[in-house]
Each structure stands twice: as C-alpha cells, then as structure tokens.
Biopython code that builds the backbone (N, CA, C, O; Angstrom):
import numpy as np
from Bio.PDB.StructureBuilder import StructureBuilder

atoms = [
    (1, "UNK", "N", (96.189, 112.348, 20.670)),
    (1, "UNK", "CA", (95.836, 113.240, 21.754)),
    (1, "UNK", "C", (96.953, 113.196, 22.806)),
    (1, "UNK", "O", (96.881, 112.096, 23.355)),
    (2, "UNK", "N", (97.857, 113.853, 23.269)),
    (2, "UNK", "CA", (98.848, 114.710, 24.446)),
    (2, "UNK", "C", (97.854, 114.007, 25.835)),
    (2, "UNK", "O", (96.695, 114.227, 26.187)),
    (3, "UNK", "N", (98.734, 113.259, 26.278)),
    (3, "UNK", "CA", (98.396, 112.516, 27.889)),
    (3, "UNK", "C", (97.381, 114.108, 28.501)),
    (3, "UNK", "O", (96.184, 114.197, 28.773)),
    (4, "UNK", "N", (98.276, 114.964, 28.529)),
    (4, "UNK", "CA", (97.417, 116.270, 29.657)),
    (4, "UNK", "C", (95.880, 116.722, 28.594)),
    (4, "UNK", "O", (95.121, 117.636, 28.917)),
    (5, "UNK", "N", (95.798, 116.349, 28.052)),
    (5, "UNK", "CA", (94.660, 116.676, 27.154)),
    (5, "UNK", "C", (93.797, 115.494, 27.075)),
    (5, "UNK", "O", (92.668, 115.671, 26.617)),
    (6, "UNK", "N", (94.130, 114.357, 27.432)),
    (6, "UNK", "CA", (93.225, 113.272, 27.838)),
    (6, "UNK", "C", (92.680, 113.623, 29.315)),
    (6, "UNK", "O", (91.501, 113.754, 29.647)),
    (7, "UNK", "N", (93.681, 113.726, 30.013)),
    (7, "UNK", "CA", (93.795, 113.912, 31.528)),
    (7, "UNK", "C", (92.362, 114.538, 31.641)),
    (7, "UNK", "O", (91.347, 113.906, 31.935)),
    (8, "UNK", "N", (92.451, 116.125, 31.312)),
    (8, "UNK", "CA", (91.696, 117.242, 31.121)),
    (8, "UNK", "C", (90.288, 116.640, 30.675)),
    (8, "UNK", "O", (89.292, 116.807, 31.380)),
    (9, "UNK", "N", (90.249, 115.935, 29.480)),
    (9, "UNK", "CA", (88.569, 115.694, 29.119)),
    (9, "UNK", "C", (88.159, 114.537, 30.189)),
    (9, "UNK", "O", (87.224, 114.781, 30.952)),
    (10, "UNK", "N", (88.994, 112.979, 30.285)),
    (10, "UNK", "CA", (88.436, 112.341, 31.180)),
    (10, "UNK", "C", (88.368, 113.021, 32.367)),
    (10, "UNK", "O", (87.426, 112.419, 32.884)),
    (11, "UNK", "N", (88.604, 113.610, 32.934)),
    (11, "UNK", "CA", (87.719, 114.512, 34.607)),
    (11, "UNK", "C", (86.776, 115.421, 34.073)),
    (11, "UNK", "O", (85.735, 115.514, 34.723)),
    (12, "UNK", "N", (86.866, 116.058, 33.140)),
    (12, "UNK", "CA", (85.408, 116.943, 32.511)),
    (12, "UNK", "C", (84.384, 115.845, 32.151)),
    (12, "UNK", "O", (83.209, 116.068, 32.445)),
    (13, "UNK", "N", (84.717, 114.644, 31.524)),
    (13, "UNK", "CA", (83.541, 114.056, 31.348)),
    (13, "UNK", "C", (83.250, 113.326, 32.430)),
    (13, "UNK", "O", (82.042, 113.144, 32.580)),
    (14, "UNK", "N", (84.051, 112.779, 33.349)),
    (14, "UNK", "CA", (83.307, 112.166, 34.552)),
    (14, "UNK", "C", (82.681, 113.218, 35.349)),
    (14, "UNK", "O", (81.516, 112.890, 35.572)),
    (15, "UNK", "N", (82.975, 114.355, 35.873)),
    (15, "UNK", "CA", (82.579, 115.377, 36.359)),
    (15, "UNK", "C", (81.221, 115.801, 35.909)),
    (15, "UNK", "O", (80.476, 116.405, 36.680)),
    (16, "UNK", "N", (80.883, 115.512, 34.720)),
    (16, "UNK", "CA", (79.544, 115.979, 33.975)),
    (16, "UNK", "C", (78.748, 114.544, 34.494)),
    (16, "UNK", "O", (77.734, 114.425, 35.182)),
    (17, "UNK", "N", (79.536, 113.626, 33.944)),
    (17, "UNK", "CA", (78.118, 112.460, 34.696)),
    (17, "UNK", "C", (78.012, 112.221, 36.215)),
    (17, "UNK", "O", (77.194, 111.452, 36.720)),
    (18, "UNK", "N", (78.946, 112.977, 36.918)),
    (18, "UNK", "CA", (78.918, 112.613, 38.603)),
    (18, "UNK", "C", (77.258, 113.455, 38.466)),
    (18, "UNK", "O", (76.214, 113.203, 39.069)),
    (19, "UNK", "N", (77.482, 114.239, 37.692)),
    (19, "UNK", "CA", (76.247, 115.430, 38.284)),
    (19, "UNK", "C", (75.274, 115.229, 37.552)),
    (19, "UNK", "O", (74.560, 116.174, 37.214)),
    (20, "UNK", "N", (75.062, 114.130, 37.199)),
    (20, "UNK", "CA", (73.348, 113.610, 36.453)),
    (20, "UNK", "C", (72.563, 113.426, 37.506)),
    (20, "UNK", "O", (73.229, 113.189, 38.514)),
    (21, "UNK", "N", (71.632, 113.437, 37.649)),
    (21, "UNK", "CA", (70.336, 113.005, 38.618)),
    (21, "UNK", "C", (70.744, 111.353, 38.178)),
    (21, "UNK", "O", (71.104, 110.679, 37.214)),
    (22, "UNK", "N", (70.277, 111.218, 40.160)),
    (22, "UNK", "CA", (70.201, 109.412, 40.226)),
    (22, "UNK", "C", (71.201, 108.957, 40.020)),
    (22, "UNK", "O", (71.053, 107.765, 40.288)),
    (23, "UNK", "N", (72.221, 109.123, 39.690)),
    (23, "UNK", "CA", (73.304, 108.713, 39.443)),
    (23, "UNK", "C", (74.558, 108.440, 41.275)),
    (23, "UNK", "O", (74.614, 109.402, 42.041)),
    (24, "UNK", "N", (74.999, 107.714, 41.477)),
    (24, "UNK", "CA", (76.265, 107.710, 42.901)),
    (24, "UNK", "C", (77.530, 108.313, 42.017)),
    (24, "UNK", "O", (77.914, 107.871, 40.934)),
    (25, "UNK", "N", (78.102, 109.477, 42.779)),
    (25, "UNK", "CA", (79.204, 109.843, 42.387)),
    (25, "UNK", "C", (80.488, 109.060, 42.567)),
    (25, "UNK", "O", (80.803, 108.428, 43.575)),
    (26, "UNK", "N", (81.242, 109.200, 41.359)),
    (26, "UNK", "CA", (82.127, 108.241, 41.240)),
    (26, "UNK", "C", (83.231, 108.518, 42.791)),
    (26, "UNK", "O", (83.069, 109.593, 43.367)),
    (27, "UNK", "N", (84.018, 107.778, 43.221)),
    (27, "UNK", "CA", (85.112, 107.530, 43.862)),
    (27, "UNK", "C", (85.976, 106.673, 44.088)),
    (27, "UNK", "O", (85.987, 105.582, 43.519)),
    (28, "UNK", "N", (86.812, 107.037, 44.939)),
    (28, "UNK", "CA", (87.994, 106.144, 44.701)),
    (28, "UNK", "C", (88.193, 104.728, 44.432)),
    (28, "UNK", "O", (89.175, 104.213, 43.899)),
    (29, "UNK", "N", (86.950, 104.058, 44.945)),
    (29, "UNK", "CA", (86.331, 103.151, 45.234)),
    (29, "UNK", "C", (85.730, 102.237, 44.004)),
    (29, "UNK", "O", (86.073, 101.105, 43.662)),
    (30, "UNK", "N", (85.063, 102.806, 43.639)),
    (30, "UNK", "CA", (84.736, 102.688, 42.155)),
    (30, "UNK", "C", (85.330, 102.823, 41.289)),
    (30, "UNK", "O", (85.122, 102.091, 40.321)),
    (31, "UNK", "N", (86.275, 103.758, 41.246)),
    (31, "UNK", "CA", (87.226, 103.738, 40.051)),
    (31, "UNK", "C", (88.024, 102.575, 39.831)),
    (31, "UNK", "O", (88.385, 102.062, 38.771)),
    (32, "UNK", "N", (88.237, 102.250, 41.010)),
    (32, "UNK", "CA", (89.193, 101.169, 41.438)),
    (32, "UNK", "C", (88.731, 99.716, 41.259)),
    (32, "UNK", "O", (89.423, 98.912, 40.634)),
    (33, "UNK", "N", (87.518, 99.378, 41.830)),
    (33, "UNK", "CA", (86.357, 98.877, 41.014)),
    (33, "UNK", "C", (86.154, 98.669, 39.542)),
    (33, "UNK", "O", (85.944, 97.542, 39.092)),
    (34, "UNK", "N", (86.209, 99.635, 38.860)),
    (34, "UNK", "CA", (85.809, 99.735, 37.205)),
    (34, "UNK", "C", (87.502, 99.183, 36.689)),
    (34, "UNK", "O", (87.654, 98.274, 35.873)),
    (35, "UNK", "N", (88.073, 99.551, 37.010)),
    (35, "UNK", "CA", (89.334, 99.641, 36.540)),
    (35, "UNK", "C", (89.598, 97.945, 36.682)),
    (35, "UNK", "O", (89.900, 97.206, 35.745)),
    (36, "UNK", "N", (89.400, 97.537, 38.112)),
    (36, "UNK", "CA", (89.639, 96.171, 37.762)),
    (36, "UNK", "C", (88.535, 95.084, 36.903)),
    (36, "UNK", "O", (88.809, 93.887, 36.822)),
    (37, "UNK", "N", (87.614, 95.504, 36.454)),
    (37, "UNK", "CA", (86.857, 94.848, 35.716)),
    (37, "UNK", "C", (87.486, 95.175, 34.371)),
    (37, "UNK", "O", (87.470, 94.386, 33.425)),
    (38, "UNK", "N", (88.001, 96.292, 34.340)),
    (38, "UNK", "CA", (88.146, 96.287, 32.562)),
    (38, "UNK", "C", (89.521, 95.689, 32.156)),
    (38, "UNK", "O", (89.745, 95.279, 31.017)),
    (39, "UNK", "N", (90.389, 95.669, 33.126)),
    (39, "UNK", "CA", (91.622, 94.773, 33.448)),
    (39, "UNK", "C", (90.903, 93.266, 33.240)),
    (39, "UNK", "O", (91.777, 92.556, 32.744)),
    (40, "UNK", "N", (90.434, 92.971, 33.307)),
    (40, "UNK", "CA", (89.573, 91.442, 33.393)),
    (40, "UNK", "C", (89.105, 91.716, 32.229)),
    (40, "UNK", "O", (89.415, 90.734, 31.554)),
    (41, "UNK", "N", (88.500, 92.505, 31.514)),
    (41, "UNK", "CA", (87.630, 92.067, 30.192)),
    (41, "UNK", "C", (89.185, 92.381, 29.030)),
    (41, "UNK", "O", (89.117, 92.297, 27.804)),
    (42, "UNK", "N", (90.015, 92.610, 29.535)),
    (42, "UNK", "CA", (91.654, 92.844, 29.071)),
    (42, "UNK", "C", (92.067, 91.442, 28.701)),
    (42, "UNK", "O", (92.466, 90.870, 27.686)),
    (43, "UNK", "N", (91.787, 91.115, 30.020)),
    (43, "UNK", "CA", (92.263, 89.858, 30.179)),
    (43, "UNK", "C", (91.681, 88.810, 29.354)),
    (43, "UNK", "O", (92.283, 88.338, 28.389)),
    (44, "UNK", "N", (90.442, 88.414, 29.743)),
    (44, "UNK", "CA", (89.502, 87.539, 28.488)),
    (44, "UNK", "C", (90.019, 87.801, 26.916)),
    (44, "UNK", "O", (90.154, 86.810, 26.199)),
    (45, "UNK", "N", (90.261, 88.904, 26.469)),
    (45, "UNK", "CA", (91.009, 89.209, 25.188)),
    (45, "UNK", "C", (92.032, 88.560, 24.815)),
    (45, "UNK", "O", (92.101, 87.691, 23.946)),
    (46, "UNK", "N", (93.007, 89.070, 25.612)),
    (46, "UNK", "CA", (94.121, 88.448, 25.446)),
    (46, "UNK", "C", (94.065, 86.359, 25.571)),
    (46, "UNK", "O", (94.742, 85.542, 24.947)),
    (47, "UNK", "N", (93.351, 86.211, 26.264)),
    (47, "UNK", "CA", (93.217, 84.789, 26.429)),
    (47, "UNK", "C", (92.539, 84.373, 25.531)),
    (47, "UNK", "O", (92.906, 83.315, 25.019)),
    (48, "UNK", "N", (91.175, 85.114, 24.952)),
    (48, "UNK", "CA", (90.565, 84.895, 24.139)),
    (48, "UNK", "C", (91.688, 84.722, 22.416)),
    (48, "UNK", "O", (91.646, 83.976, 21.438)),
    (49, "UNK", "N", (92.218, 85.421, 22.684)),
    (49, "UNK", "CA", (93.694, 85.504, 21.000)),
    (49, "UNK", "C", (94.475, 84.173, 21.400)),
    (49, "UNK", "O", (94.740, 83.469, 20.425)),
    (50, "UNK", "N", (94.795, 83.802, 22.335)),
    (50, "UNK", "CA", (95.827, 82.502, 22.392)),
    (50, "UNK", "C", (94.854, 81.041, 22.621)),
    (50, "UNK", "O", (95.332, 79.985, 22.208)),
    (51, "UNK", "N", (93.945, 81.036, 23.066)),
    (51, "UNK", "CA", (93.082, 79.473, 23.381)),
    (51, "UNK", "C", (91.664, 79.438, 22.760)),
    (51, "UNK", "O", (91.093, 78.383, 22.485)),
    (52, "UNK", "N", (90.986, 81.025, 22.500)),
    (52, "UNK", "CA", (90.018, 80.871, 21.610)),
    (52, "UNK", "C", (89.942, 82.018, 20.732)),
    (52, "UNK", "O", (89.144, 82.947, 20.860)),
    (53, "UNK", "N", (91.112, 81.855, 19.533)),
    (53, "UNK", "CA", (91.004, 82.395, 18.750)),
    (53, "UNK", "C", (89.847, 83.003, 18.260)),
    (53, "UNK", "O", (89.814, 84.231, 18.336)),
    (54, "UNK", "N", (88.790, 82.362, 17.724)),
    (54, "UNK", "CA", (87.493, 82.967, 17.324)),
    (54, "UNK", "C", (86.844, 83.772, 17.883)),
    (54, "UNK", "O", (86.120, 84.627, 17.373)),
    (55, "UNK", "N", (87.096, 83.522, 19.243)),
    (55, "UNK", "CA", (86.315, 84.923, 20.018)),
    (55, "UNK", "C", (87.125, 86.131, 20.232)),
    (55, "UNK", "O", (86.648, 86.963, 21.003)),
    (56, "UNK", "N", (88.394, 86.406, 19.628)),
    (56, "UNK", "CA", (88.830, 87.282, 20.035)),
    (56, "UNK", "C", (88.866, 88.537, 18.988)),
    (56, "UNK", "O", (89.098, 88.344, 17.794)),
    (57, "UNK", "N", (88.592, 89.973, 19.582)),
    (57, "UNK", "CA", (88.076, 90.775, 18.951)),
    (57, "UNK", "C", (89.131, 92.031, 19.305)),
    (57, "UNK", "O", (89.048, 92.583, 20.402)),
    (58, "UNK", "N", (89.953, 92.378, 18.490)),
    (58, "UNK", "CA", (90.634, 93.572, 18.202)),
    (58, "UNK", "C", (90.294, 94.246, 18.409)),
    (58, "UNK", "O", (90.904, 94.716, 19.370)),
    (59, "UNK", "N", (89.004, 95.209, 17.931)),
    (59, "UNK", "CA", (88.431, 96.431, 18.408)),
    (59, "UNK", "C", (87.715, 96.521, 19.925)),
    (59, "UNK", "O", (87.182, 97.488, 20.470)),
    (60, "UNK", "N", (87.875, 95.375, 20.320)),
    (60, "UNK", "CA", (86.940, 95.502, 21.808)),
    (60, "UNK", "C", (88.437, 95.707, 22.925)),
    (60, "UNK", "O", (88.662, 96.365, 23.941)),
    (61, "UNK", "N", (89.134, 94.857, 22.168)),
    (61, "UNK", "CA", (90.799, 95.007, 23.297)),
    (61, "UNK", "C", (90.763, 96.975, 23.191)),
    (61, "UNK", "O", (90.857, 97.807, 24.094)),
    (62, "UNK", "N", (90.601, 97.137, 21.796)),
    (62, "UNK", "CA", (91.407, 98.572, 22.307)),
    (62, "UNK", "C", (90.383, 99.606, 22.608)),
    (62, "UNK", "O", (90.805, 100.717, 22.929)),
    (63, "UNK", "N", (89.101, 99.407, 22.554)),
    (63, "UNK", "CA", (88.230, 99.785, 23.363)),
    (63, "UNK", "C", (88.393, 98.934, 25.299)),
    (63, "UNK", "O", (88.549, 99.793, 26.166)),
    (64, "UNK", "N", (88.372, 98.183, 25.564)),
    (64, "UNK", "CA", (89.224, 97.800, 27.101)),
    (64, "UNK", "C", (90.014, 98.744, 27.335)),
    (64, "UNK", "O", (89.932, 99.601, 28.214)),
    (65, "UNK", "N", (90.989, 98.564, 26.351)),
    (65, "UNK", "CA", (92.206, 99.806, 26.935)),
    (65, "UNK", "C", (92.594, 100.495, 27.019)),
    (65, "UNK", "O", (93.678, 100.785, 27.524)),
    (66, "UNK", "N", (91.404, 101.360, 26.271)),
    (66, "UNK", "CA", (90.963, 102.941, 26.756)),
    (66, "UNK", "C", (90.154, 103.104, 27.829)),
    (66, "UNK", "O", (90.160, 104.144, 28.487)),
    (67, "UNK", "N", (89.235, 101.881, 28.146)),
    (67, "UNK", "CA", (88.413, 102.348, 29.183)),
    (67, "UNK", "C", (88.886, 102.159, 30.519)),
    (67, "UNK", "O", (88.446, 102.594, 31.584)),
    (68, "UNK", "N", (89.891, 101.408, 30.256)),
    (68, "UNK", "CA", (91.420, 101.053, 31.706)),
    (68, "UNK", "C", (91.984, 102.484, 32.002)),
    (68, "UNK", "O", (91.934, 103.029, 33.105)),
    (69, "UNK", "N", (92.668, 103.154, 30.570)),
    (69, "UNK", "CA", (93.285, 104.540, 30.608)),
    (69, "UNK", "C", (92.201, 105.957, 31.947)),
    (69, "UNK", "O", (92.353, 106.869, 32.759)),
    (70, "UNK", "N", (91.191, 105.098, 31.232)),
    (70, "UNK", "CA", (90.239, 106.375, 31.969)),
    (70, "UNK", "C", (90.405, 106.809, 32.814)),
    (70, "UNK", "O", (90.682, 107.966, 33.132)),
    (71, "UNK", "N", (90.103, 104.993, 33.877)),
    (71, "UNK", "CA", (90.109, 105.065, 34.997)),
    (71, "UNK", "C", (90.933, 105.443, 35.682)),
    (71, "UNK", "O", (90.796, 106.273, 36.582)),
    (72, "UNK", "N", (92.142, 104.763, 35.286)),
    (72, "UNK", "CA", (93.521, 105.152, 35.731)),
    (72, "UNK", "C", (94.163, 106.663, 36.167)),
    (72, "UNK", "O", (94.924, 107.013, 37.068)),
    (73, "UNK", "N", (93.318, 107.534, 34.831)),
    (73, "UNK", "CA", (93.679, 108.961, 35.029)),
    (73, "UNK", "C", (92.715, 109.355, 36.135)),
    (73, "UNK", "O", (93.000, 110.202, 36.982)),
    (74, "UNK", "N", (91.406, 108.614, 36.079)),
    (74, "UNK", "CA", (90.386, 109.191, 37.298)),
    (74, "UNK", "C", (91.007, 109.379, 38.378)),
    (74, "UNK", "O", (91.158, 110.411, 39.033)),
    (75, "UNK", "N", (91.552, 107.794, 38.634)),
    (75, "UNK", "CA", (92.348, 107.786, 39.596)),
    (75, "UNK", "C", (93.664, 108.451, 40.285)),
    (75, "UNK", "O", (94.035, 108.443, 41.459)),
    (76, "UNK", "N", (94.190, 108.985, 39.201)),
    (76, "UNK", "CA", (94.961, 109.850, 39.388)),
    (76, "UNK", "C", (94.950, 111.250, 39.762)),
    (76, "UNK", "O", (95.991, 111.805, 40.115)),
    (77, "UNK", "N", (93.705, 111.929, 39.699)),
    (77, "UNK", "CA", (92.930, 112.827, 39.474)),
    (77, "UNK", "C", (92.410, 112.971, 41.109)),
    (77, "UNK", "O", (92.567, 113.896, 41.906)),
    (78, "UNK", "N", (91.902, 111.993, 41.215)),
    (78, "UNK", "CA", (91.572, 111.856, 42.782)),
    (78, "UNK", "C", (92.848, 111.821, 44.112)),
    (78, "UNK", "O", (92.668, 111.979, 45.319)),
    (79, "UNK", "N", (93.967, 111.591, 43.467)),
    (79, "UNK", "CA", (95.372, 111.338, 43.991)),
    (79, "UNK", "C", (96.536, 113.079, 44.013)),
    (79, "UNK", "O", (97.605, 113.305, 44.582)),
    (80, "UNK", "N", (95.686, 113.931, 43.148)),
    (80, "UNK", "CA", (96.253, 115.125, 42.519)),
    (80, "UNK", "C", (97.735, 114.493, 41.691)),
    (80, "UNK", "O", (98.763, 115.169, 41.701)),
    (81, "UNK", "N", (97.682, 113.261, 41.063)),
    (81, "UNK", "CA", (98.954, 113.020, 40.053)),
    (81, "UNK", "C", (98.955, 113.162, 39.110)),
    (81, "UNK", "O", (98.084, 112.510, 38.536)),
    (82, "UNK", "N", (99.770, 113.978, 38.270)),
    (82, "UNK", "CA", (99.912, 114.690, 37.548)),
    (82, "UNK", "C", (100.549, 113.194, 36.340)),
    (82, "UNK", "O", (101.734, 113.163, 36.010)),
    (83, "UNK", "N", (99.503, 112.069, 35.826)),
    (83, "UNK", "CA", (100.057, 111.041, 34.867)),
    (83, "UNK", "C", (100.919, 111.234, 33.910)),
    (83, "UNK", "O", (101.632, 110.265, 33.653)),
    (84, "UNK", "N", (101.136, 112.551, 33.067)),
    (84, "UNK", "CA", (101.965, 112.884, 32.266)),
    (84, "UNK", "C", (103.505, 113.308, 32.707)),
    (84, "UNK", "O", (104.558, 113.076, 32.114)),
    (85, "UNK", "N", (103.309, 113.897, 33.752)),
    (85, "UNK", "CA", (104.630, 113.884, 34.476)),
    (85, "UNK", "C", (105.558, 112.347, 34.717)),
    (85, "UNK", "O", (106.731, 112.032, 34.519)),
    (86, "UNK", "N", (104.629, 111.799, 35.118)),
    (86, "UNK", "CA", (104.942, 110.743, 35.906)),
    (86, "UNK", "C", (105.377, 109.322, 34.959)),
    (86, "UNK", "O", (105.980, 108.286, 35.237)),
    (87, "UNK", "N", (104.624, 109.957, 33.486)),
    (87, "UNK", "CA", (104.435, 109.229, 32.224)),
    (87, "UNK", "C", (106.447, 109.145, 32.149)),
    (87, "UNK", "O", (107.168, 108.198, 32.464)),
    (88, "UNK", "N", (106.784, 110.330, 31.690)),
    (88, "UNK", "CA", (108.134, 110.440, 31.640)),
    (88, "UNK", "C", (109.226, 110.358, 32.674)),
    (88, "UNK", "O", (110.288, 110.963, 32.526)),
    (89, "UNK", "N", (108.952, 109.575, 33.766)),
    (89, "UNK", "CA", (109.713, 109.409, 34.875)),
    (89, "UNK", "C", (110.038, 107.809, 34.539)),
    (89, "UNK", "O", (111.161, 107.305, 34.549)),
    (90, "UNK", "N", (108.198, 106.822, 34.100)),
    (90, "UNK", "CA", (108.633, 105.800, 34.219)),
    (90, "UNK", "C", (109.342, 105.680, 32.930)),
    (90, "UNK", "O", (110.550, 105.479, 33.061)),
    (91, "UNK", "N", (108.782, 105.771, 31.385)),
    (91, "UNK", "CA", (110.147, 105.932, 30.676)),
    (91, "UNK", "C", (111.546, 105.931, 30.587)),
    (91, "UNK", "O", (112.329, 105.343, 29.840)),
    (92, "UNK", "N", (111.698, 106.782, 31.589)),
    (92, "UNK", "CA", (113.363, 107.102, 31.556)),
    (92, "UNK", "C", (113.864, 106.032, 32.659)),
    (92, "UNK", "O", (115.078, 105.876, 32.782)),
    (93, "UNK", "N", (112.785, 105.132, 33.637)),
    (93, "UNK", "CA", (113.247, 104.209, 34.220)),
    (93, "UNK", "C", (113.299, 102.559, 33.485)),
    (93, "UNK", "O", (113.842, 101.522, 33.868)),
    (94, "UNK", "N", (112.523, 102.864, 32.352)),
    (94, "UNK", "CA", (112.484, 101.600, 31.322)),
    (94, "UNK", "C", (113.799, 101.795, 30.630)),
    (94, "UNK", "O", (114.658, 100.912, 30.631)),
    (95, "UNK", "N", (113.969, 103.069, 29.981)),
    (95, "UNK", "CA", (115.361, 103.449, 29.080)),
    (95, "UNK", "C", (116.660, 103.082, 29.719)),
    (95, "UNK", "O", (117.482, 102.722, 28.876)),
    (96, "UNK", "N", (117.099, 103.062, 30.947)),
    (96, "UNK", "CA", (117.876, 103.063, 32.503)),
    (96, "UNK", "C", (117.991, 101.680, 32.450)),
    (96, "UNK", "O", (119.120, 101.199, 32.552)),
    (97, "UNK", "N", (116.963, 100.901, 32.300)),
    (97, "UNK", "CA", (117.270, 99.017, 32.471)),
    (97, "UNK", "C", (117.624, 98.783, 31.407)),
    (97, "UNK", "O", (118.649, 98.140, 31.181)),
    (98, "UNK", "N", (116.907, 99.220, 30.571)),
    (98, "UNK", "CA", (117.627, 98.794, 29.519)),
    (98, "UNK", "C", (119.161, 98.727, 28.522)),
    (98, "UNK", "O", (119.463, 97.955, 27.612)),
    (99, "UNK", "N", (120.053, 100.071, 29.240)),
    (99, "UNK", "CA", (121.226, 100.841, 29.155)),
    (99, "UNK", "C", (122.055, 99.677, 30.146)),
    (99, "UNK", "O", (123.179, 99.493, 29.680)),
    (100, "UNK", "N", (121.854, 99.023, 31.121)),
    (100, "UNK", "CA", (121.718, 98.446, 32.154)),
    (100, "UNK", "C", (121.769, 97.036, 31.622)),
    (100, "UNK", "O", (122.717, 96.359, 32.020)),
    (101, "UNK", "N", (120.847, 96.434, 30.727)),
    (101, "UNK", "CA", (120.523, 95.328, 30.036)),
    (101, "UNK", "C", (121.783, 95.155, 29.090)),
    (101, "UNK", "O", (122.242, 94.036, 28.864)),
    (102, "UNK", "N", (122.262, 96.183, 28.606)),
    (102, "UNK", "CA", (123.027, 96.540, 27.238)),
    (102, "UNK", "C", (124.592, 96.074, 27.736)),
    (102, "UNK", "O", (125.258, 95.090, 27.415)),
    (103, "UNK", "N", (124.879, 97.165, 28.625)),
    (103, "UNK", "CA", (126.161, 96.964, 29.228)),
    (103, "UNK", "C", (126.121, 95.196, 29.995)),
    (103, "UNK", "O", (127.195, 94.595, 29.957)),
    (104, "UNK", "N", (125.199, 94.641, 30.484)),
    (104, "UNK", "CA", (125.579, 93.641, 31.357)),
    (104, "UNK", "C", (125.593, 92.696, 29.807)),
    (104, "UNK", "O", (126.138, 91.656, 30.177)),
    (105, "UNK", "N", (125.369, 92.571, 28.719)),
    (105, "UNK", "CA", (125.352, 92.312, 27.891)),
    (105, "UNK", "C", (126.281, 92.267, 26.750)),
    (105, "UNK", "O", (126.162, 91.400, 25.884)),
    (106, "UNK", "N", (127.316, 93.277, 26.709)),
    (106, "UNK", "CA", (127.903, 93.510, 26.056)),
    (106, "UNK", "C", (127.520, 94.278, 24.142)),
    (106, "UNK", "O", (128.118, 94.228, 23.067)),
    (107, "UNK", "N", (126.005, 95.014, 24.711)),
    (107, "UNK", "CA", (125.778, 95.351, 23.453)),
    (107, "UNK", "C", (125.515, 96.463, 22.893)),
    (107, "UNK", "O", (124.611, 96.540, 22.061)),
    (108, "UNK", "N", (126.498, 97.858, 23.365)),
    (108, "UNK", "CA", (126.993, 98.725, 23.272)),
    (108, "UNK", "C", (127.656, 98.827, 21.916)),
    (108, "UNK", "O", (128.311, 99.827, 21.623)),
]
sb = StructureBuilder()
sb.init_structure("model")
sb.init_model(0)
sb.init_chain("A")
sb.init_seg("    ")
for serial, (resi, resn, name, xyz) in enumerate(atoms, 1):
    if name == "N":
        sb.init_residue(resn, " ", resi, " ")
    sb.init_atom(name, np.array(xyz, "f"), 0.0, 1.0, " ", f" {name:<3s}", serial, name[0])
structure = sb.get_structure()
C-alpha cells in the first residue's frame, strides 16, 4: 500500500469511529497517548527477542508497528503534514550521511 493511500484510509477510519455514539473524539492528545503506549508494547518485543526469548512474538511486533504507523499519520493529519512528502525528504537525508559516511571513509 503507497504511504498517501494509508494516509487516506487511517483518517477515514478514525473519522468513522470519532463519530460512534459514546465514544471521546480522538486528539492530539490521545494520539500522542496511544502512540506512546504502542512504542512501549514495541518495546517489550524487542526486549522480549533478546532476554526472553520465549515470549517474543513476531506477529504481535508487526502488528505494534502498524498500530505506531497509525498514529503517527493521525498525528500528522492533525498537523496538516503531508508524511509521504516528508517520507522522501528524510530519505534523501539518510542517503546524504551516508555519501558523507563513504567519503570520510574512503569507500567510494
């Protein structure tokens, strides 16, 4: 799935559950909120693979780190940032250190 086509459904689907009955509409607040909990259940994973192997579960990490992605775009969404844009800015600033890494390196 194309970052702007994630973008697009996560705000259609939060948008549909802001507007359930009984429900508190999401904000910045919460997103920010959710986001750091699933960063934490990220975290337990990853710790869980190096000190307790047995508990650690592959499909739940990459379920975490979609439900991190979500938020993130929520959040972005609430910010008017355009993540896919911004997707290819930091890229080309990873590609840049690394060109950077190469030359101070001699491995051109």
């Amino acid at each position: 799935m194309e970052i702007k086509d994630f973008q697009k459904q996560v705000i259609r689907t939060f948008g549909e559950m802001d507007k359930m009955p009984n429900r508190t509409k999401h904000s910045k607040q919460s997103a920010v909120i959710h986001l750091v909990k699933e960063i934490g259940e990220i975290a337990r994973q990853i710790t869980n693979e190096h000190h307790r192997p047995e508990k650690f579960n592959k499909e739940n990490l990459s379920e975490e780190l979609a439900d991190a992605m979500m938020f993130i775009v929520l959040l972005a969404d609430y910010y008017n940032i355009d993540i896919s844009q911004n997707m290819g800015k930091s890229i080309k600033k990873v590609e840049k250190g690394i060109e950077n890494l190469k030359q101070k390196h001699n491995l051109n």
